[in-house]
N, C-alpha and C positions, 0 to 999 in steps of 0.2 A: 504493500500500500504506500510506504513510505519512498519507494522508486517511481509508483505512479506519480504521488506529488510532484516530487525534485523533478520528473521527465514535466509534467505542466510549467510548472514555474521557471523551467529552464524556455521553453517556448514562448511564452508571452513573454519574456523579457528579448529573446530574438525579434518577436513579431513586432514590439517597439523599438528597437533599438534600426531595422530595417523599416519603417514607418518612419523617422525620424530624419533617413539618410533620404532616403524619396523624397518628405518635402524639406531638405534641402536642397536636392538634385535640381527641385522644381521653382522653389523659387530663385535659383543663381540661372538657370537658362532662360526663366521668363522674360520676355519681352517686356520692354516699359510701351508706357502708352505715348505716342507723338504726334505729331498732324498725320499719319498716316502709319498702318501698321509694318513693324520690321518686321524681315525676313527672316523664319527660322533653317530655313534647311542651307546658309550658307557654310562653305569649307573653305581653309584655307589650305590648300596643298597646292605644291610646287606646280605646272603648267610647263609642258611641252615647249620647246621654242627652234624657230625654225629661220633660217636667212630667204628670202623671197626678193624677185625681180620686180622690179619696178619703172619702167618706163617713162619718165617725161621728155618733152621737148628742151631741149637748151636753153629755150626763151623765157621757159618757164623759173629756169632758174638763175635765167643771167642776172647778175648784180647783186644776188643773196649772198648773206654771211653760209656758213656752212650748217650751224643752227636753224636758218629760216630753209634752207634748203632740203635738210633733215625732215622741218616740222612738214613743209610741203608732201613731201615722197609719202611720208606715212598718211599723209589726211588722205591723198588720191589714193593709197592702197586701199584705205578703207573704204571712201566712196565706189572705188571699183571693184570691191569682192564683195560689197553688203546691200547697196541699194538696187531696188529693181521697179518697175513699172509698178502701177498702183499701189504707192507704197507710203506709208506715213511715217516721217520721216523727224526723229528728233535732230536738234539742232545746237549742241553746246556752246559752251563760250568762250574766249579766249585765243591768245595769239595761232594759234594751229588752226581750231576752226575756221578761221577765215580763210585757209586756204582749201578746207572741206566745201567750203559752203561755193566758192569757185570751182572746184572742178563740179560738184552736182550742179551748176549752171550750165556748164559747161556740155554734160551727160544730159539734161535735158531737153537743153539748145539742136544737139547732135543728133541723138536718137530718139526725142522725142516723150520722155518719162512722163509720166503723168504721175506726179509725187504733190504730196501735203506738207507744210515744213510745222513742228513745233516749236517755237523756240523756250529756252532756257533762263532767257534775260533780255531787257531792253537794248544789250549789245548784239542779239540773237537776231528779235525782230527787227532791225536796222539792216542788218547785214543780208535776211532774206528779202525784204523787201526791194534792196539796193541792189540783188540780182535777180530780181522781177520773176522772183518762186512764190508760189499761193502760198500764202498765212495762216496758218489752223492755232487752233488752241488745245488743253487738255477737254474741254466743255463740248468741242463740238466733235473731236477724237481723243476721244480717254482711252483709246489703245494704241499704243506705238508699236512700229514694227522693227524700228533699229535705231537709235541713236546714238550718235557720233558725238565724243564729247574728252575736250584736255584732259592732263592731270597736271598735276604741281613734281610729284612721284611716285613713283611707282614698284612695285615689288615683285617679284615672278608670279607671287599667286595670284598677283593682281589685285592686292587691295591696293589703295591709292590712297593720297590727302589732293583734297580738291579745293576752291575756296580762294587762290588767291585775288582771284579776281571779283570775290565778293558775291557768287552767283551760287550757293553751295546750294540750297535749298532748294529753288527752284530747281536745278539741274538735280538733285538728288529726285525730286517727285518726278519728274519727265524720266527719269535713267530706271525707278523702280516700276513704271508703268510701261515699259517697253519688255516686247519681245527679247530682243538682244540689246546689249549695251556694249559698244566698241570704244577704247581706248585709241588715243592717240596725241604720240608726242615725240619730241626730239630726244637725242641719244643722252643729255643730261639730266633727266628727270628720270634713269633710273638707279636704281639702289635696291642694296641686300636688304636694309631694315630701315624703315619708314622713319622718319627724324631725322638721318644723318645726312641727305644731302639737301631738303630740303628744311631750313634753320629759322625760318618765321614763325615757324609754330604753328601746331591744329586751328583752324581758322572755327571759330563757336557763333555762330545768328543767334544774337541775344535780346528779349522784349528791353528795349531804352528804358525802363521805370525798375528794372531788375537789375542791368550791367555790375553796382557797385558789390550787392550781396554774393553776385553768380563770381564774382570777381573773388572775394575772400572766399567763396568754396573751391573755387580752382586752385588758390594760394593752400588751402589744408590737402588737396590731394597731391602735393609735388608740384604744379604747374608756377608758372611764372607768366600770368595774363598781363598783357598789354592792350588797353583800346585804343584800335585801330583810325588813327588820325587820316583826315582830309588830305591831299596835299593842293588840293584849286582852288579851296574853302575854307574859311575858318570851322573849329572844330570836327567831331567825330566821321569816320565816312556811316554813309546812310545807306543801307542796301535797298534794293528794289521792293523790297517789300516793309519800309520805313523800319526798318531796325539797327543795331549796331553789330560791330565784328567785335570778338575778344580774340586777340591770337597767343594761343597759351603756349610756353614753350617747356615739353617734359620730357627733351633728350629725344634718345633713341627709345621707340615704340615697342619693348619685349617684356616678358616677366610677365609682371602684374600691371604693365600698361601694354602691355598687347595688343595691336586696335579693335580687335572684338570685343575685346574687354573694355574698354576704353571709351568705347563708342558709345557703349549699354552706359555707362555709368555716367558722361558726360551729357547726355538722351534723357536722363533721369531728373538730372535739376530743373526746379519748377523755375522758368522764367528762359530757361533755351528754346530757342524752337531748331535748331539741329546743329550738328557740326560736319567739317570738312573729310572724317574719316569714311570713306567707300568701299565696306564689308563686305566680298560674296556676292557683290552687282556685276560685275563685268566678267564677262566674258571672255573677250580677246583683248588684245592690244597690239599696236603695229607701233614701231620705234623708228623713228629715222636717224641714224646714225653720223657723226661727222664724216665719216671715212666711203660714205655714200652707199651704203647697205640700211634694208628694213629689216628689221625682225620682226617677224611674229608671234607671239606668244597667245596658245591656245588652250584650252580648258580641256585636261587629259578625262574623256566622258568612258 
C-alpha cells in the first residue's frame, strides 16, 4: 500500500513539475500583441548561396561608384527573377530601390507587364509615380505577390536590420503581407552577426508622448538609445507615420540579444509601434558585390 502511495505522489509531483515547464515553454514563444500579428513558424538557419550572372548594359553603369553599381546589378537580379505579368508588386525604400523600381519600368515599358506597385513610404510613392507604374495601396491589394525591398545588413539567414531610412514599419507591414519578400543590396551591408557592421543601432518607431520612458527601458536592457535628430529641421526626424526613431545601440546581436529575441522583447514595450529587426520574413537576397559579382542567397526548403 505504502509503494502505491510513494508510486502517486511521485507522479503528481512529475505531472506539475512538466505542467510548469509547458507554461513556460509557452509563455517565452508567445507572440506579443503589435499593429499586426508576428510570425511564429520563423527559422533562423544558414541559407544556400550561390554567385549568379547578371547582365547590364554599360550605360547602365557608367559613372557609378562601385557601391551604386553593386546596388544596381542586384535590384535588376531581382526584378528579373521575381516579377511577372499581373502581379502586385511591393515596392521598398531606399538607395537600391530606386534602381528596382527602374529597371521594372523598364520591364514594363519592354514587355509590356501589367503590374500594381505598393509602396512602403512617401519615398516609394514618389519614385513609382515618377516612373509612371499604377499606385495601389494595402486597402485596395492587401495581398502582395513579391516585394523588393533594402536592408541596412544583413546575415546569411537572412535576418536583417532595416530602418535607416526611417520607413521600418510600413515596409515591415507591406514585407509581412507579401507572398515573397526579396532582399537586396550592395556587397557592404553584409555580415556574420547583425550589429557589427552596421553601428547606428536597431532603429525602434516610437509613439512621441512615450520616447523618454521607452528610452530608460532601452537604457535597463543594455541599449544605448539615441533620438534620432533632423538634419533639414530643427528637432527630432518625424516618420511617415508622425512618430519618432530611437536608434538603440546593443553591440553585436547574439546570446540573449539574438534578434529573435530581441525583436519579441523590444515589440513588447507599451509605446513602440515596431522596430528595425526583420525575423524569418525574407526569403532571398541578391548582393551586388564590388568586384562585380551577385550573390544569391536562398532559403534551403
Amino acid at each position: 500500500m505504502s509503494t502505491i502511495c510513494a508510486a502517486h505522489v511521485f507522479l503528481s509531483r512529475l505531472t506539475a513539475v512538466t505542467f510548469c515547464f509547458i507554461r513556460i515553454a509557452v509563455l517565452f514563444h508567445w507572440p506579443c500583441t503589435s499593429i499586426y500579428p508576428i510570425r511564429c513558424d520563423r527559422t533562423t538557419t544558414a541559407m544556400p548561396i550561390t554567385e549568379i550572372d547578371v547582365v547590364v548594359s554599360l550605360d547602365a553603369t557608367e559613372g557609378k561608384s562601385l557601391v551604386d553599381a553593386g546596388k544596381l546589378r542586384a535590384a535588376y537580379a531581382a526584378v528579373n527573377a521575381y516579377v511577372q505579368d499581373h502581379q502586385v508588386v511591393g515596392i521598398g525604400s531606399g538607395s537600391t530601390v530606386v534602381f528596382a523600381v527602374e529597371r521594372l519600368a523598364q520591364r514594363v515599358q519592354s514587355e509590356g507587364l501589367r503590374v500594381q506597385c505598393v509602396p512602403t513610404s512617401f519615398q516609394a510613392m514618389q519614385l513609382i509615380r515618377e516612373h509612371g507604374l499604377p499606385l495601389s495601396d494595402l486597402a485596395a491589394t492587401p495581398k502582395i505577390d513579391v516585394t523588393i525591398d533594402g536592408a541596412d545588413e544583413l546575415v546569411p539567414d537572412l535576418s536583417c536590420i532595416k530602418g535607416g531610412g526611417g520607413c521600418l514599419v510600413q515596409e515591415k507591414i507591406v514585407a509581412y503581407n507579401s507572398k515573397k519578400f526579396v532582399l537586396i543590396a550592395d556587397g557592404s551591408k553584409e555580415s556574420s552577426i547583425l550589429g557589427i557592421r552596421w553601428t547606428k543601432g536597431v532603429p525602434v518607431e516610437v509613439i512621441p508622448s512615450a520616447y523618454i520612458p521607452i528610452q530608460a527601458q532601452l537604457t535597463s536592457m543594455g541599449g544605448d538609445a539615441k533620438l534620432r535628430m533632423a538634419k533639414a529641421k530643427a528637432g527630432p526626424v518625424v516618420t511617415d507615420n508622425g512618430n519618432f526613431i530611437l536608434d538603440v545601440h546593443f553591440g553585436p546581436l547574439e546570446g540573449s540579444l539574438a534578434p529573435e529575441l530581441l525583436e519579441k522583447k523590444l515589440c513588447c514595450i507599451p509605446g513602440v509601434v515596431d522596430c528595425g529587426l526583420f525575423v524569418g520574413i525574407a526569403e532571398e537576397a541578391f548582393v551586388g558585390r564590388e568586384d562585380g559579382t551577385v550573390v544569391h542567397y536562398t532559403k534551403d526548403l
